[in-house]
N, C-alpha and C positions, 0 to 999 in steps of 0.2 A: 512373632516369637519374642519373647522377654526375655531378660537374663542369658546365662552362658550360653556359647553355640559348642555343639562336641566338636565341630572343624578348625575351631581361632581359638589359639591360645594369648593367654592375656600377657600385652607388651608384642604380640607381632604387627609387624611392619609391613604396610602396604603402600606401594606406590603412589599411589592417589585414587582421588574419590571413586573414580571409575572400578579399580579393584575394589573397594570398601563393599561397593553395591554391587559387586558380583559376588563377592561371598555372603553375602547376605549379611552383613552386617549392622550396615545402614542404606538403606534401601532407597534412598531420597539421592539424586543427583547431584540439587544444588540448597535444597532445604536442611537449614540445622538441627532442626526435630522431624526424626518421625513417628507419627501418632498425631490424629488429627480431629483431637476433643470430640470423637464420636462417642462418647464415653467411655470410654478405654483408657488406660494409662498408656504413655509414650513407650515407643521402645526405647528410642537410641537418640543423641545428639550430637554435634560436631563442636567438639572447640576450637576454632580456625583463627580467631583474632577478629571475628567480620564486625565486631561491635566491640568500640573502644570500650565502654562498660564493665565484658567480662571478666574475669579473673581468674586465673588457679593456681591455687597452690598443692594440686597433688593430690592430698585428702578433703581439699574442700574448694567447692568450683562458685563462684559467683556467676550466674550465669542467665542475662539481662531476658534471652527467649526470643519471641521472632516478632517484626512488623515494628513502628514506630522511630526508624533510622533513618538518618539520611545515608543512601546507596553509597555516595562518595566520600565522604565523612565517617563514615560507621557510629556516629556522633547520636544521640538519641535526641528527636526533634519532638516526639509527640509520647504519648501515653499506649501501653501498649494495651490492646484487646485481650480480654480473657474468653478466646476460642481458637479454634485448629489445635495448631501442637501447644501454645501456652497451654491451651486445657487440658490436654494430653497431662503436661507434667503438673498441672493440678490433681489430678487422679494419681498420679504414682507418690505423690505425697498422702493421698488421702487411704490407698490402700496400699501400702508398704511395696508394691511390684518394684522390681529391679530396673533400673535404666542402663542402659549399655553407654558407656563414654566413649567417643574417640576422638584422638587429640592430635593436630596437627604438630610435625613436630620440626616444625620451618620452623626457622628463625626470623622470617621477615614479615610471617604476619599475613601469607598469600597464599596459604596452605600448602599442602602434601612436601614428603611423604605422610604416611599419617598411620 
């Protein structure tokens, strides 16, 4: 499912990842896209901090995508692949589908609540 859910209202708060994927929100446990370049646009992504890279400011997200990090670092060591979820949100650029945010809203950069 794309775009809004009729059960989450935008700005609610969930405990953590756990709740997120019980409402269906973001279905992925520990993955920050899901949508997994089957040709489909993404649904949803997580902004947690997990790549020093990312960015947000709100109305506009820099947002690096998945594979090419060092685990402990979050540091980006390699080039990333254009398949699974990167291709996911390659499709939602190309056909305007809505992606679902959700943003951790720790302060330390280690996720939830979110």
């Amino acid at each position: 499912m794309h775009g809004d859910l009729d059960n989450v209202a935008v700005g609610q708060v969930f405990e953590d990842r756990s709740a997120v994927a019980a409402a269906g929100i973001h279905r992925a446990p520990q993955s920050g896209i899901v949508g997994y370049g089957n040709g489909q646009p993404a649904e949803s992504i997580v902004v947690a901090g997990g790549y020093e890279d990312d960015e947000d400011y709100g109305d506009l997200i820099i947002y690096t995508g998945e594979g090419g990090n060092d685990p402990n670092t979050g540091k980006q060591i390699r080039d990333q692949e254009m398949t699974k979820g990167n291709l996911g949100l390659t499709r939602n650029i190309d056909t305007g589908v809505p992606l679902r945010v959700i943003r951790s809203i720790s302060t330390t950069g280690k996720g939830g609540p979110y």
